[in-house]
DRENMAR-847137 format. One record per residue: x, y, z of N, C-alpha, C, O in turn; residue number from 1. Coordinates in Angstrom, 2 decimals. Atoms other than C-alpha are relative to their C-alpha. Example, Ala and Ser with C-alpha at 12.3 -4.5 7.8 and 13.67 -1.06 7.14 Angstrom:
// DRENMAR-847137
NODE,n_c1,n_c2,n_c3,ca_c1,ca_c2,ca_c3,c_c1,c_c2,c_c3,o_c1,o_c2,o_c3,num
NODE,0.89,-1.19,0.00,12.30,-4.50,7.80,0.90,1.20,0.00,1.94,1.18,0.66,1;
NODE,-0.82,-1.19,-0.06,13.67,-1.06,7.14,-0.77,1.09,0.73,-0.26,2.20,0.90,2;
***
This chain:
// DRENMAR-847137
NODE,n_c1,n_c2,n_c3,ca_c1,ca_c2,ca_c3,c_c1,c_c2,c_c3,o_c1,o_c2,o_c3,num
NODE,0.84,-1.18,0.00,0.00,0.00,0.00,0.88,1.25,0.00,1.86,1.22,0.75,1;
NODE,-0.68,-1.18,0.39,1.39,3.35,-1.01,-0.76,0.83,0.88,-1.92,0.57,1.18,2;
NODE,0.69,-0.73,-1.03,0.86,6.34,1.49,-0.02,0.97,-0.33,1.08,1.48,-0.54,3;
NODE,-0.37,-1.54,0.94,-0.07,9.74,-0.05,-0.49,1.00,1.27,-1.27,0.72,2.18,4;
NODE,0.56,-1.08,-1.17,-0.56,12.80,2.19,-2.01,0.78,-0.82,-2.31,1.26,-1.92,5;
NODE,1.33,0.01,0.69,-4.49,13.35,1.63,-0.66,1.79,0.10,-1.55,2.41,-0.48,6;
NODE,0.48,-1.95,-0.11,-4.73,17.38,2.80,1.09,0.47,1.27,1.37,-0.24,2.23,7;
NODE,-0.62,-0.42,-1.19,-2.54,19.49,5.03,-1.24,1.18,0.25,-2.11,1.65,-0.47,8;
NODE,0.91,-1.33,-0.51,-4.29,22.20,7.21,1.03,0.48,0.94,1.76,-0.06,1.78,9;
NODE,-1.07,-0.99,-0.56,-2.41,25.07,8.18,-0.63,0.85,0.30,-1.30,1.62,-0.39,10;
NODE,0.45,-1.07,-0.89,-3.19,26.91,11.47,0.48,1.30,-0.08,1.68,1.48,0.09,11;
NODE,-0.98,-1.14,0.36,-2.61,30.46,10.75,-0.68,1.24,0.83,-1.89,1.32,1.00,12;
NODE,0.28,-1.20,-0.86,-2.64,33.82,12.91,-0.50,0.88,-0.81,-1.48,1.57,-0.55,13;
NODE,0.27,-0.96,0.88,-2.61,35.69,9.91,-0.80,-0.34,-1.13,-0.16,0.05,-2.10,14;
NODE,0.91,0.73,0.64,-5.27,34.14,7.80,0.09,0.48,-1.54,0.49,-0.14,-2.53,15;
NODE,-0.33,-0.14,1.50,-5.50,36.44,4.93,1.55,0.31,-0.97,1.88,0.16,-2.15,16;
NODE,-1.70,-0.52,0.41,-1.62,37.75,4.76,-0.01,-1.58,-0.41,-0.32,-1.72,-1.59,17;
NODE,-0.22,1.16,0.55,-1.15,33.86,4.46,-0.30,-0.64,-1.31,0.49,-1.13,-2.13,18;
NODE,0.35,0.35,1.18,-3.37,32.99,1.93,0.41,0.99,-1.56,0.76,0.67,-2.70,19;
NODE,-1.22,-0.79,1.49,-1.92,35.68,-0.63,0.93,-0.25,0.17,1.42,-0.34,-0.96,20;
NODE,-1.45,0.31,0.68,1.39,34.83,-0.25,-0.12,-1.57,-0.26,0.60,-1.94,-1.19,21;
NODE,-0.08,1.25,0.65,0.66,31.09,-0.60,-0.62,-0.15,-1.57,-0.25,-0.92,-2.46,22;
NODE,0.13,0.01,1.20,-1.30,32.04,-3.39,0.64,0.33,-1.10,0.56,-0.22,-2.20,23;
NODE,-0.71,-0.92,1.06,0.76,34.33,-5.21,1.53,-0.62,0.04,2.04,-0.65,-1.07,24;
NODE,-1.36,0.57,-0.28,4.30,32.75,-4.04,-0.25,-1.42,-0.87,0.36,-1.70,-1.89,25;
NODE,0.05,1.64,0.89,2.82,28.76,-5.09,-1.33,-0.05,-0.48,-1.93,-1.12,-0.40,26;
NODE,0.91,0.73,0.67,0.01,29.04,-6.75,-1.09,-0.50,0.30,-1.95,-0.85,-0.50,27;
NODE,1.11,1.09,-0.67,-2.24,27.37,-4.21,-1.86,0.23,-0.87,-2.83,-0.51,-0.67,28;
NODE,1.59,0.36,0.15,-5.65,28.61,-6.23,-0.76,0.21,0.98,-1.71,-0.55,0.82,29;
NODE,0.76,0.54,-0.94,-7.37,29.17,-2.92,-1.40,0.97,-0.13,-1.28,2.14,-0.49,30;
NODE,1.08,0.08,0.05,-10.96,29.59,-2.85,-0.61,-0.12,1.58,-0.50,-1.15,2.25,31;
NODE,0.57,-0.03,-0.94,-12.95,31.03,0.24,-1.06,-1.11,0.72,-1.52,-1.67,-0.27,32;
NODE,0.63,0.50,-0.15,-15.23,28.84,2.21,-0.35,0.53,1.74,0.34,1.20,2.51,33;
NODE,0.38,-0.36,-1.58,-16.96,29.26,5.67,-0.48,-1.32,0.96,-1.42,-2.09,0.75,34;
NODE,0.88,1.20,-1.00,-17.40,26.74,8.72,0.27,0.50,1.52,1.26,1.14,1.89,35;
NODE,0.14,-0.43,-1.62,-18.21,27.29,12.54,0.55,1.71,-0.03,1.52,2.17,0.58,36;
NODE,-0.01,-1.54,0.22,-18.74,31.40,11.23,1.46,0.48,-0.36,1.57,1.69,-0.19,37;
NODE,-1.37,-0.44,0.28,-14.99,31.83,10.24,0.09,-0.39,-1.46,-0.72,-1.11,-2.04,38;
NODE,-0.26,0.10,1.40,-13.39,31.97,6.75,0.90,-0.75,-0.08,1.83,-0.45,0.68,39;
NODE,-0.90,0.78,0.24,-11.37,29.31,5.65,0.59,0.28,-1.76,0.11,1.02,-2.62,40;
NODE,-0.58,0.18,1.70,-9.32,28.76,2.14,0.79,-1.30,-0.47,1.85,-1.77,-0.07,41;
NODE,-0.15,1.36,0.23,-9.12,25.75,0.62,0.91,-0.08,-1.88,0.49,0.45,-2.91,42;
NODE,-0.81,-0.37,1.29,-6.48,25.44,-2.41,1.32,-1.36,-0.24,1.19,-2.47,0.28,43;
NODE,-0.80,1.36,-0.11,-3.52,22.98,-3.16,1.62,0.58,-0.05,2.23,1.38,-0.77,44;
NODE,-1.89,-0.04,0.05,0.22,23.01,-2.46,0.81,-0.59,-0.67,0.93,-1.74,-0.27,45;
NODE,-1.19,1.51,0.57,2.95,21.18,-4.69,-1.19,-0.69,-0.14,-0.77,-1.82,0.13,46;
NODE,0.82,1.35,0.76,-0.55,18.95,-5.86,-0.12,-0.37,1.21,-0.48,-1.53,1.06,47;
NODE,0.93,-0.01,-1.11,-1.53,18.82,-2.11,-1.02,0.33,0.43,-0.73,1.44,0.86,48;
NODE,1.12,-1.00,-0.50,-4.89,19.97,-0.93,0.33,0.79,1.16,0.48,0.11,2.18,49;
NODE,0.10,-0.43,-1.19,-4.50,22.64,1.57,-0.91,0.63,0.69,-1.78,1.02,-0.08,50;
NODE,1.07,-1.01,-1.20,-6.63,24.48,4.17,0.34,0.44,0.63,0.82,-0.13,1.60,51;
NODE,-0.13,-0.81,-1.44,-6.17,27.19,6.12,-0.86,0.63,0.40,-1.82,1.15,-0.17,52;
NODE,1.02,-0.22,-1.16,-7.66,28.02,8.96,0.57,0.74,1.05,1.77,0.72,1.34,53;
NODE,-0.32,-0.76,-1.17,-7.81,30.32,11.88,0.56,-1.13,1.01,0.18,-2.26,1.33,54;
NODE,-1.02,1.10,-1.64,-5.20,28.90,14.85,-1.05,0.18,0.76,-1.42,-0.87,1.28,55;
NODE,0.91,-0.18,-1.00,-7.86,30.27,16.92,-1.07,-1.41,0.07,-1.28,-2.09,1.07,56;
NODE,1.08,0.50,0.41,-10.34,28.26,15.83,0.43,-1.91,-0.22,-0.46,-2.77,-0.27,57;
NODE,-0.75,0.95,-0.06,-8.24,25.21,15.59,0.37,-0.56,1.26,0.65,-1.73,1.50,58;
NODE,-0.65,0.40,-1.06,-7.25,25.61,18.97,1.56,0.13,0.19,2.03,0.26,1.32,59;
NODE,-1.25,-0.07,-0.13,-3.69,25.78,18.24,0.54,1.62,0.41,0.10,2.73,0.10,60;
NODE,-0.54,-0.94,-0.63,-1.56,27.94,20.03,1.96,0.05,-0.10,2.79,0.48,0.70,61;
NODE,-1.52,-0.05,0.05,2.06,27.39,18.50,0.13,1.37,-0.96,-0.50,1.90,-1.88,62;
NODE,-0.45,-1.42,0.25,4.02,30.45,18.17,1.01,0.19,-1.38,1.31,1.23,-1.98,63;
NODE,-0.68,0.18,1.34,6.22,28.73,15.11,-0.24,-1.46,-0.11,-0.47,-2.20,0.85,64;
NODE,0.45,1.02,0.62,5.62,25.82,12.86,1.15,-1.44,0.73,2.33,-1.16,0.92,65;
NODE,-0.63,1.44,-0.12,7.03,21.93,13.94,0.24,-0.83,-1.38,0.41,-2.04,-1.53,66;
NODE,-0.14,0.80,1.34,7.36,21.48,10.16,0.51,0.75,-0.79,0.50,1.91,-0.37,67;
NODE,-0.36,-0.73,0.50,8.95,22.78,7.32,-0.33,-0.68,-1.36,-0.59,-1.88,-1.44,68;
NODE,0.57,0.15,1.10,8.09,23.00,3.54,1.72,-0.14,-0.72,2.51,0.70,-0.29,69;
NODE,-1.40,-0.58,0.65,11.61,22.70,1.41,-1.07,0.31,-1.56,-2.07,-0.37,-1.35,70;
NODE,0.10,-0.11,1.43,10.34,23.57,-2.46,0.96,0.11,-1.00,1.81,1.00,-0.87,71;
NODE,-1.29,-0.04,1.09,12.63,22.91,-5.61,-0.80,1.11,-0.93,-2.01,1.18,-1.16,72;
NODE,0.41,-0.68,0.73,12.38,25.44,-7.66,0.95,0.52,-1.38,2.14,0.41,-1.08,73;
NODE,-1.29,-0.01,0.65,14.44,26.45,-10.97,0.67,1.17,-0.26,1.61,1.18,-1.06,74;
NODE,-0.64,-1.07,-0.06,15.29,29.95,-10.41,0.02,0.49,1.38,-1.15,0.29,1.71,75;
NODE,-0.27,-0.05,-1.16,16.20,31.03,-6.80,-0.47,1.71,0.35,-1.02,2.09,1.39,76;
NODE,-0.17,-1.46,-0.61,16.26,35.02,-6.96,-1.32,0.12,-0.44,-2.01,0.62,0.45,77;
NODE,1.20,-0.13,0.18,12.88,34.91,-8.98,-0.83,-0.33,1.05,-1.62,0.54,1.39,78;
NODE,0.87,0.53,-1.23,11.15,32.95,-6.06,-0.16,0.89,1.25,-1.15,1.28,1.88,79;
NODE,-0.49,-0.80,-1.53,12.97,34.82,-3.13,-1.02,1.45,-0.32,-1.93,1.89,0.38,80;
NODE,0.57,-1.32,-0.27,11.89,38.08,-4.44,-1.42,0.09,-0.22,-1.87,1.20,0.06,81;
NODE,1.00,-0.33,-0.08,8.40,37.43,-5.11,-0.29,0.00,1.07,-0.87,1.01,1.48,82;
NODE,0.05,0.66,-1.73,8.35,35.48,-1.25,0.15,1.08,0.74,-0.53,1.32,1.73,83;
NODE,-0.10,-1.43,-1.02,9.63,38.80,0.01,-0.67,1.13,-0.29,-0.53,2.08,0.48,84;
NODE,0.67,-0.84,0.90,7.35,40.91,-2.43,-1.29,0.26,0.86,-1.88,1.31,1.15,85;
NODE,1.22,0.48,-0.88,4.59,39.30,-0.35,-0.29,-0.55,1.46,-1.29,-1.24,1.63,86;
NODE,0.04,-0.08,-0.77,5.22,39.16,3.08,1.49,-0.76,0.56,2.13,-0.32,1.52,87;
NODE,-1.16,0.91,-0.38,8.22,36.39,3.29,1.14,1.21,0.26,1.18,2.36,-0.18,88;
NODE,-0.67,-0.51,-0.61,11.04,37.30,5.18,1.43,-0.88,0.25,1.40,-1.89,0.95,89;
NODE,-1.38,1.11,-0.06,14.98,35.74,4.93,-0.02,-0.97,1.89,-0.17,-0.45,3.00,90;
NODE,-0.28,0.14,-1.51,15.33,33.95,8.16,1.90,-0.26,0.38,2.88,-0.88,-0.03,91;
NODE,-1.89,-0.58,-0.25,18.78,35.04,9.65,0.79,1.10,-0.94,0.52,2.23,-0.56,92;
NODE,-1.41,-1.04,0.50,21.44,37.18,7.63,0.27,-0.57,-1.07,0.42,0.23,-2.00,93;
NODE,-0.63,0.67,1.03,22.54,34.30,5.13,-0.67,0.26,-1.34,-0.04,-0.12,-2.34,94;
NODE,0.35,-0.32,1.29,20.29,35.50,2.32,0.09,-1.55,-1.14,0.06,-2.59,-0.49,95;
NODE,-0.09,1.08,0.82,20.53,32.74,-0.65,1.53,-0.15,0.18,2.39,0.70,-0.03,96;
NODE,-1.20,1.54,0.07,23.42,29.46,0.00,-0.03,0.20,-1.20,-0.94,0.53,-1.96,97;
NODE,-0.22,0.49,1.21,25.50,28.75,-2.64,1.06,-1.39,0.19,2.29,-1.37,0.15,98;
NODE,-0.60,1.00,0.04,26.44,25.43,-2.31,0.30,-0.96,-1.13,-0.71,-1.32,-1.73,99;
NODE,-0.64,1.04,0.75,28.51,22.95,-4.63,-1.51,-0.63,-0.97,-1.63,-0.29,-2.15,100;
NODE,0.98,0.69,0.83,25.22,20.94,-5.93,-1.59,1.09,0.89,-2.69,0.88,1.39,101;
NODE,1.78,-1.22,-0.66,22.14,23.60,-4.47,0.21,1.57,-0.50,1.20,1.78,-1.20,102;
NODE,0.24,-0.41,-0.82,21.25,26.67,-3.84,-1.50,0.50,0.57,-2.52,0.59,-0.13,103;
NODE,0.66,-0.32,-0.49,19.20,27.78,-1.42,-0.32,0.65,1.01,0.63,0.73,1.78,104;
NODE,0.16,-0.78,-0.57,17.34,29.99,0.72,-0.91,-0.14,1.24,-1.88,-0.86,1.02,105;
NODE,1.05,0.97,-0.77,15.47,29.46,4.16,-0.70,1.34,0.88,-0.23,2.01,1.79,106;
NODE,0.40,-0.73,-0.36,12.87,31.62,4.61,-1.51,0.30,0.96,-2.06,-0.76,1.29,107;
NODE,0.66,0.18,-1.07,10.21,32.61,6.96,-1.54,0.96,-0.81,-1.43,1.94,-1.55,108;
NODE,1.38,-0.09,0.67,5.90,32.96,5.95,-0.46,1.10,0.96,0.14,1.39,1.99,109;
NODE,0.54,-0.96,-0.66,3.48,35.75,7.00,-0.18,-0.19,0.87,-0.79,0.72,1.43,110;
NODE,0.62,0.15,-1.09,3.06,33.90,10.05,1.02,-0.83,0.69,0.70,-1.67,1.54,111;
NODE,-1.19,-0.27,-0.30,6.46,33.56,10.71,0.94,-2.33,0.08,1.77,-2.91,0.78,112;
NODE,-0.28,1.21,-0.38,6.78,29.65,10.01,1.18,-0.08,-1.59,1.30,0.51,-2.66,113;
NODE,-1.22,0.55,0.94,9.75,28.07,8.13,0.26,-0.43,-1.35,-0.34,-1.50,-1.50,114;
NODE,0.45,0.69,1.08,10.22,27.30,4.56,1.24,0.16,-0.52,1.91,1.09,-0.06,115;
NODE,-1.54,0.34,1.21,13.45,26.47,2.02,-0.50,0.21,-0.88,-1.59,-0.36,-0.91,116;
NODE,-0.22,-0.01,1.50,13.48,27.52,-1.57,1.36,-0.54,-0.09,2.33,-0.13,0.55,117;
NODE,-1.26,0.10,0.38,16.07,25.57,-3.19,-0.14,-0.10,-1.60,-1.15,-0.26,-2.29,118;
NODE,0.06,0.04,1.39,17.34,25.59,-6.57,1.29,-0.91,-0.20,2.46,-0.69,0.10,119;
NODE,-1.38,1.68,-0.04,19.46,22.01,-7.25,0.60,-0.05,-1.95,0.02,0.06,-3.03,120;
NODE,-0.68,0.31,0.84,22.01,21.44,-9.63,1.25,-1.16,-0.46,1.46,-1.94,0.47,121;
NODE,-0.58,1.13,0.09,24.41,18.97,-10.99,1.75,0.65,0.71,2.12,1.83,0.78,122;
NODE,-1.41,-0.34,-0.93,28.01,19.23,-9.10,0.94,0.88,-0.78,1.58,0.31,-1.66,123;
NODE,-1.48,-0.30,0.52,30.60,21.61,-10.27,-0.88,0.94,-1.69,-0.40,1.14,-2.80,124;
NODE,0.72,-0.27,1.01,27.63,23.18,-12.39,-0.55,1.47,0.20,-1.01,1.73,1.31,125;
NODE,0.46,-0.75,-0.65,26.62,26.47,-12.60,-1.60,0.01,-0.17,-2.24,0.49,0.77,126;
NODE,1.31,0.48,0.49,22.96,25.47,-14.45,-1.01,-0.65,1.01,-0.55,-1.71,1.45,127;
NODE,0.77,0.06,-0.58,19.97,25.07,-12.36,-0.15,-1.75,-0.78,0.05,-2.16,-1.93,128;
NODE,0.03,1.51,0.74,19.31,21.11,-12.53,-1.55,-0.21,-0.34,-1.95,-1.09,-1.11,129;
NODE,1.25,0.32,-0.43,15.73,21.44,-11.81,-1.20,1.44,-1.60,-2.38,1.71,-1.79,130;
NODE,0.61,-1.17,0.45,15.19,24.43,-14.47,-1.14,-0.57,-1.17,-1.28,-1.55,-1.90,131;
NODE,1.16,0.59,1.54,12.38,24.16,-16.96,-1.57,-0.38,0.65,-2.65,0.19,0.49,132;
NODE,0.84,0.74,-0.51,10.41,21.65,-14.88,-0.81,0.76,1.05,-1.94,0.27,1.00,133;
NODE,1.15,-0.44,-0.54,8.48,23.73,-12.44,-0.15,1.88,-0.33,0.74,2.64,0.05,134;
NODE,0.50,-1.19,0.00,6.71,27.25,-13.43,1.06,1.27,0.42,1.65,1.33,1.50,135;
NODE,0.20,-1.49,-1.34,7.66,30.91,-12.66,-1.13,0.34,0.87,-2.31,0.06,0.66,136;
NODE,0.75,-0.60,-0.59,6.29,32.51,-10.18,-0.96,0.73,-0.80,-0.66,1.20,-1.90,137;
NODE,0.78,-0.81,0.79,3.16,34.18,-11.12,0.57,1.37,0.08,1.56,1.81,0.67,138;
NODE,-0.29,-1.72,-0.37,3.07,37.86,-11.45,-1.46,0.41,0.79,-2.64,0.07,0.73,139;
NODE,0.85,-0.25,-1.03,1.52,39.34,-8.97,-0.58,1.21,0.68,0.16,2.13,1.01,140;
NODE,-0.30,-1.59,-0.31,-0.31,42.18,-7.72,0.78,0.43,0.82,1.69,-0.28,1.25,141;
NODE,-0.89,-0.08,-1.10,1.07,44.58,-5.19,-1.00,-0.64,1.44,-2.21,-0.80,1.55,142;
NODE,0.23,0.62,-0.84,1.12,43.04,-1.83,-1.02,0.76,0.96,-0.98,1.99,0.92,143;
NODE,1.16,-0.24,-0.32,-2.14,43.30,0.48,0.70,1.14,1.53,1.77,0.91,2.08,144;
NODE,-0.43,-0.03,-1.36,-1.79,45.44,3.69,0.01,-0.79,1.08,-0.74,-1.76,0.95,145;
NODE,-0.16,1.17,-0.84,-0.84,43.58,7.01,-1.35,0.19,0.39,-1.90,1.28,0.51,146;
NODE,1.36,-0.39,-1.06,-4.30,42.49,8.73,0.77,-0.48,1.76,1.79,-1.02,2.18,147;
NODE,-0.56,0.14,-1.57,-3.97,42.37,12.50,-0.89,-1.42,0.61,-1.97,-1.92,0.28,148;
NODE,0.29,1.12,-0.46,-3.93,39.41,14.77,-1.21,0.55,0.84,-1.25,1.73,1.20,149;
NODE,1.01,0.04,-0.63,-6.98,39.17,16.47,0.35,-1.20,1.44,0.25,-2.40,1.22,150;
NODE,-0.12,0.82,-1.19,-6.23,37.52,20.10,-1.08,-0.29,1.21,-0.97,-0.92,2.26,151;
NODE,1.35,-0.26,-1.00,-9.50,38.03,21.84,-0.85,-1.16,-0.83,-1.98,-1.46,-0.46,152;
NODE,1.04,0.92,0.14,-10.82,35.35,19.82,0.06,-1.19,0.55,1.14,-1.70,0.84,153;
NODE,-0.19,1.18,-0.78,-11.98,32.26,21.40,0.19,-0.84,-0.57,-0.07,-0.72,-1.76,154;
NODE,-0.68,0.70,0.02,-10.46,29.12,21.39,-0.90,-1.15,-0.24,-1.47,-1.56,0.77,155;
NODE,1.11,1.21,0.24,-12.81,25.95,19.41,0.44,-1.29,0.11,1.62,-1.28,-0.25,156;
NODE,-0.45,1.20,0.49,-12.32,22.11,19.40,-0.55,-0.26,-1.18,-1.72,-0.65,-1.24,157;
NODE,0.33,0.18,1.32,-12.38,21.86,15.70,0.89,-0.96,-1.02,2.11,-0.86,-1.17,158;
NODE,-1.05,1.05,0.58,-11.50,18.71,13.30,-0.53,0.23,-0.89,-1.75,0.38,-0.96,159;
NODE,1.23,-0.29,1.26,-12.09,19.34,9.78,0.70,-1.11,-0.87,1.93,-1.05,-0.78,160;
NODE,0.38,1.01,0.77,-12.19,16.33,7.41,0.34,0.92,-1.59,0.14,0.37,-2.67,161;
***
């Protein structure tokens, strides 16, 4: 039996800052929906289904992600600068690695969780190995203003299917 990941759902503080940069950064497609009076967005990652959802409303209360996204991608500065166009943010000083067979960049989402752009190549190469095979970035409008966290909202036991 083969094991495929069937939907991620991603608790988010910043609900709509999130969903434009996932949209506009990968593409996700996401499409509003409403359950237990809150707005959700339902869209796909890398050919994942995703959902995001209010942390509130989730219940979750982590202050940074226990997971991280890496994405291959075949141009590195195109990615970075839309990612930062739209809320992303370098995490640390190091700006884009240039390593021997990579590079890459490890950067941080409107809601301050972890993510890698890399751009892979063959050893001793300066040619993107991965180029061709996945999209540019879209173009995109300009980026939305920040909305504000809302912390006064209460806290649901919510499982969504």
């Amino acid at each position: 039996m083969t094991i495929t990941i069937g939907q991620i759902t991603l608790a988010a503080n910043r609900v709509e800052a999130m969903q434009v940069f996932y949209n506009v950064v990968f593409g996700a497609k996401f499409s509003s929906f409403t359950a237990q009076g809150e707005t959700l967005y339902r869209g796909t990652l890398a050919g994942v289904p995703l959902i995001i959802a209010p942390a509130q409303m989730l219940g979750v209360e982590a202050r940074k992600n226990r997971f991280q996204f890496d994405f291959n991608v075949p141009d590195i500065e195109k990615w970075v600068s839309v990612a930062l166009a739209f809320g992303g943010k370098f995490e640390g000083s190091e700006g884009i690695v240039d390593e021997e067979d990579q590079r890459f960049a490890v950067l941080l989402d409107p809601d301050g969780n972890t993510l890698v752009l890399v751009e892979k190549r063959t050893a001793g190469s300066t040619e993107p190995l991965n180029a061709g095979v996945v999209d540019d970035p879209p173009e995109a409008p300009p980026p939305p203003e920040p909305d504000p966290v809302d912390d006064n909202t209460p806290s649901a036991d919510f499982i969504y299917k």
